[in-house]
C-alpha positions in Angstrom: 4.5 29.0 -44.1 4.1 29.4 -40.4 7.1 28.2 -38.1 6.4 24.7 -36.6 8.3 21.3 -35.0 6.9 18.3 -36.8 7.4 15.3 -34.5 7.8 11.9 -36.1 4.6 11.0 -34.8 2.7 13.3 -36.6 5.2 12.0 -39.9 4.0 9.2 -39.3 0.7 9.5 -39.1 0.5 11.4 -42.2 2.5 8.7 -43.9 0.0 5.8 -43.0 -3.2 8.6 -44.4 -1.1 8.7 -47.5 -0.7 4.9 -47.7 -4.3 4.0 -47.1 -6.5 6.8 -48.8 -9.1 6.6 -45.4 -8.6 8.0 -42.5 -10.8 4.9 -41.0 -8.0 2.6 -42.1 -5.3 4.9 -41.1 -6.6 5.0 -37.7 -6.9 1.1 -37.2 -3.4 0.6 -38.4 -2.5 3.8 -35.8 -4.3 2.4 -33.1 -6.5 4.9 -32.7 -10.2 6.5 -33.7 -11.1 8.1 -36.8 -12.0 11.5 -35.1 -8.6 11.5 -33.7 -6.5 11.2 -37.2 -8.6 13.9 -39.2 -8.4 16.4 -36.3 -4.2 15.4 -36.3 -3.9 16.0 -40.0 -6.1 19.2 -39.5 -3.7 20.6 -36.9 -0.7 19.5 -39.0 -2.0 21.4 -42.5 -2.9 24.2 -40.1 1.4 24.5 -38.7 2.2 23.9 -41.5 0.1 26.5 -43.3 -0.7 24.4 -46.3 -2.9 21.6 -47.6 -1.3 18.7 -47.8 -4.7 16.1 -48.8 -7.5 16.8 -51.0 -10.8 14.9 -49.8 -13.2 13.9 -51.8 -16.0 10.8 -51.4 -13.1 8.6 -52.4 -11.1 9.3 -49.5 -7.5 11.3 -49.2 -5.2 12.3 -51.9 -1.7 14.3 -51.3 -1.7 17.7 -52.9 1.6 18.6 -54.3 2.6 20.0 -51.0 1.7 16.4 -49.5 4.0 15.0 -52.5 7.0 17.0 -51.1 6.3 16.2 -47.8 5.8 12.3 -48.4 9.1 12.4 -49.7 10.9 13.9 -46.7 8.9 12.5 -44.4 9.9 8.6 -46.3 13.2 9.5 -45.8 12.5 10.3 -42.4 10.7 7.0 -41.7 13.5 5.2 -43.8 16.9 6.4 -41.2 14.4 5.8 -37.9 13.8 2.2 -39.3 17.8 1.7 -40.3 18.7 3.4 -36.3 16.5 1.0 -35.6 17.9 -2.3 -36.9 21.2 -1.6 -36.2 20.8 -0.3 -32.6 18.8 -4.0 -32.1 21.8 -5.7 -34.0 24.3 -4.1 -31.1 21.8 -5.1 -28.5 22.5 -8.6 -29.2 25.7 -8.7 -28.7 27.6 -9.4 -25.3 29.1 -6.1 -24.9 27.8 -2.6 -23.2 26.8 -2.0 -19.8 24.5 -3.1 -17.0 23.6 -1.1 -14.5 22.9 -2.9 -10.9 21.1 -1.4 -7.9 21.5 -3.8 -4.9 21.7 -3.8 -0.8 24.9 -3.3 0.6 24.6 -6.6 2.5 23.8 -8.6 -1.1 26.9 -6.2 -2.7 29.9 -7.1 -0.3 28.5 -10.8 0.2 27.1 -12.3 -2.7 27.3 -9.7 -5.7 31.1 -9.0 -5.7 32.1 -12.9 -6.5 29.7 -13.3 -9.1 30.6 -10.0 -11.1 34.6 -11.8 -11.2 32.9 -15.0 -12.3 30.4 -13.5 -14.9 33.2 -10.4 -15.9 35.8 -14.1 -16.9 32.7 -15.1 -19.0 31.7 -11.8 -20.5 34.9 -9.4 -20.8 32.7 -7.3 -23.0 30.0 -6.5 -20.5 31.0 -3.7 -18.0 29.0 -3.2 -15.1 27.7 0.1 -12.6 26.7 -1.1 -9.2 25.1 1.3 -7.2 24.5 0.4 -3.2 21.1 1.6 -2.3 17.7 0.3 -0.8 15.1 2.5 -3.3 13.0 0.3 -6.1 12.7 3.5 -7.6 16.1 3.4 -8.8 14.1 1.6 -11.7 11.3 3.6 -11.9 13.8 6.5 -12.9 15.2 4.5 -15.5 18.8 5.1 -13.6 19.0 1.1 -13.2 18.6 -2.3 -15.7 18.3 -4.6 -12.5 17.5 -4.6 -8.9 18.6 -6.8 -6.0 15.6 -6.3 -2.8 14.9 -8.3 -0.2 11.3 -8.0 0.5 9.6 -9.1 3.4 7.2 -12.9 3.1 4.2 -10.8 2.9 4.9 -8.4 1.1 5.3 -8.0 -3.2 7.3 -5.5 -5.2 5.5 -2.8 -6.6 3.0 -3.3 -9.8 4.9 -1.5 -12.0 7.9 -3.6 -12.2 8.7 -7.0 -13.2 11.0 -9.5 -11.1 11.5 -12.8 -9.9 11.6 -14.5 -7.0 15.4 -15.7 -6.2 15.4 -17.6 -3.1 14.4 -17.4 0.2 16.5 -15.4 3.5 16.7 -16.7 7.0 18.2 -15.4 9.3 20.0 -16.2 12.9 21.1 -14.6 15.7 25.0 -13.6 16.1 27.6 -12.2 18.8 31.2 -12.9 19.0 32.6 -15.6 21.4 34.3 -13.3 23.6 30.9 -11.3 23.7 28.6 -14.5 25.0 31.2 -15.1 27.6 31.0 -11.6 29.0 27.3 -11.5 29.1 24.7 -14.3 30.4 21.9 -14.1 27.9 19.6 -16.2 30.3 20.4 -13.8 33.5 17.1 -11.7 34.8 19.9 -8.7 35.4 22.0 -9.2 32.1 24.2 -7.1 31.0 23.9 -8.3 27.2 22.4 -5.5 24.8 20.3 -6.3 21.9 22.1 -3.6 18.8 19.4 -1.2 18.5 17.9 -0.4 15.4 15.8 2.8 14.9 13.9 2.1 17.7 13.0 4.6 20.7 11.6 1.2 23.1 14.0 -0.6 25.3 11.9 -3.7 24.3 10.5 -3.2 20.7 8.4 -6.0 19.4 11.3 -7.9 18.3 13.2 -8.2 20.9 9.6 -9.4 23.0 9.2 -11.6 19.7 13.1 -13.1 19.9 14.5 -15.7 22.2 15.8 -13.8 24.2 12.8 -10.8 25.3 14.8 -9.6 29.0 17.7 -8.5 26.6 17.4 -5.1 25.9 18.1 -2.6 22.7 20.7 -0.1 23.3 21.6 2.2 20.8 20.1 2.7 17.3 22.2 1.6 14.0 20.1 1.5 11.4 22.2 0.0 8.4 22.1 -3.5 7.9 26.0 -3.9 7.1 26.7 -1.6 10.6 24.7 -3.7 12.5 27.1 -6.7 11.2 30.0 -5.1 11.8 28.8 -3.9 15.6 28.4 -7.7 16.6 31.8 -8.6 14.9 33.1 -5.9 17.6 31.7 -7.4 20.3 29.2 -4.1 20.6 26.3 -6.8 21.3 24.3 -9.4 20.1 21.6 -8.6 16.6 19.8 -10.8 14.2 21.7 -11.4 10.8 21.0 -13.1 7.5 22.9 -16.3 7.5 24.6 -15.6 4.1 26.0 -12.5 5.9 26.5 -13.9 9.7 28.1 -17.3 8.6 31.1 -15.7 7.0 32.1 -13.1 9.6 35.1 -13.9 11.0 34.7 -14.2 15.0 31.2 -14.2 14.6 28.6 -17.3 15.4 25.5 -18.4 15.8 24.2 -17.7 19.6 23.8 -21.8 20.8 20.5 -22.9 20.8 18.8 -20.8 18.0 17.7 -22.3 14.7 17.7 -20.0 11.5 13.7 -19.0 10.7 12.9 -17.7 6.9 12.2 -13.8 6.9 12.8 -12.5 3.6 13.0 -13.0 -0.4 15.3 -12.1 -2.4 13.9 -10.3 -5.8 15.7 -9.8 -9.1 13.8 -6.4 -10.8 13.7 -4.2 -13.2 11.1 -2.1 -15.2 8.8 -3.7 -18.1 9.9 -0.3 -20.2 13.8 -1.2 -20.5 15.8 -2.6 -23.7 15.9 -5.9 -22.9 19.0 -6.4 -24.5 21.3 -9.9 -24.8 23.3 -8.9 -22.3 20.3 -8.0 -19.9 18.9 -11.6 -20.4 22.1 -13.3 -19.9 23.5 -11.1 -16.5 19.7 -12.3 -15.2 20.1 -15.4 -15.9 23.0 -16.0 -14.7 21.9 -14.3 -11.6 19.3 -16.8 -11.4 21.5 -20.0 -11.5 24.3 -18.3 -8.9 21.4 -18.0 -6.7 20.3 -21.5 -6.9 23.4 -22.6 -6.5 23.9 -20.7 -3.1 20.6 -21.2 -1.9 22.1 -23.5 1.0 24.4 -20.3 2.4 21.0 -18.2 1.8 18.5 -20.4 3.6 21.2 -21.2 6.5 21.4 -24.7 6.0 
């Protein structure tokens, strides 16, 4: 016998052949053509260095080196199909780990209050938060669920699953201390839009805001250090409400009216376990969400 690796695919494939007696039948149960299981078996008798089927007009019958094989390889199929069941009888259960990739702004905000209300629920669920702004967190498997914000016109990408939570506005913030410094409405102002990544004094959205003779100074491109900056008085920036509202020192600049900019997306990949406790962290995402839509939406 030559050295080989049988994989459980080929195991299996030789199990259904020994169950049907055609490779035609075997095939349609397999999912695949009829060229494709003899050429399998083929390679398989050839690693193996043995015949495991005679063939005849009536179809496939084990040799006595298929015998001692089918026997292994029932075995085989019997501990994958008990792994099986029991791994599926943990997954419904309320216990294990879920992994969460979210935005930093969503994290210190929004996430941190719900994980203390769903952890008094759930004791048994533990939980890995990881800040970051990649969707491929999920693409790599390294994440069960995702928190985005993604822009009105835009959708996550096709190969993931997600729902729409609610809908972002945002307003535009500075301390008190800051707007009495600094006259917005002044040709020569002194105010300073915080700067993003921007090289342009006047980038399109400060020429898109209400106040376009403001301009950018310096570039902080983190959502949560742009927060912090206007809650130091650096200068004045556009803020999600849910973020903006609840900074102590920090309001809305008089006269301006939230405007809706962004979704908020729950996602994860179509390939993960969706295990019990998967099904109830999202939908108990879903309801906290709903239930805070008015702090989300600015209102």
């Amino acid at each position: 016998m030559q050295n080989s690796t049988m994989r459980w695919d080929d195991l299996r494939l030789f199990l259904e052949l020994v169950r049907n007696g055609s490779a035609r039948s075997a095939a349609t149960v397999l999912g695949m053509s009829h060229s494709t299981v003899v050429r399998r078996v083929e390679r398989l008798e050839e690693s193996l260095g043995v015949r495991l089927f005679d063939r005849d007009f009536t179809g496939y019958r084990p040799t006595a080196a298929g015998e001692t094989l089918m026997n292994s390889a029932l075995s085989a199929e019997d501990a994958i199909l008990t792994a099986d069941r029991q791994l599926h009888g943990q997954d419904s259960k309320l216990t294990g780990a879920v992994h969460i990739t979210v935005t930093d702004m969503l994290a210190n905000y929004f996430l941190t209050t719900e994980l203390a209300r769903f952890g008094s629920l759930y004791p048994e669920i533990e939980f890995q938060v990881s800040v970051s702004y990649d969707v491929f967190d999920l693409a790599r498997h390294e994440a069960d669920v995702a928190l985005r914000f993604i822009g009105d016109s835009r959708s996550p990408p096709e190969d993931l699953v997600g729902r729409k939570l609610v809908k972002s506005s945002s307003c535009y913030y500075a301390t008190k201390e800051y707007l009495a410094a600094h006259d917005l409405s002044a040709k020569d102002t002194t105010a300073r839009w915080i700067g993003w990544g921007d090289s342009e004094t006047f980038p399109w959205w400060v020429k898109e805001s209400p106040f376009p003779n403001v301009p950018a100074h310096g570039r902080l491109n983190n959502a949560m250090l742009q927060a912090f900056s206007v809650q130091a008085s650096v200068g004045i920036a556009s803020l999600p409400c849910f973020v903006g509202d609840k900074i102590p020192g920090v309001i809305r600049i008089p006269g301006c009216e939230p405007f809706p900019n962004y979704d908020v997306w729950m996602l994860s990949h179509p390939d993960l376990r969706d295990a019990a406790r998967h099904r109830t962290f999202r939908k108990f995402l879903s309801d906290a969400f709903e239930a805070r839509r008015g702090e989300f939406l600015g209102t």
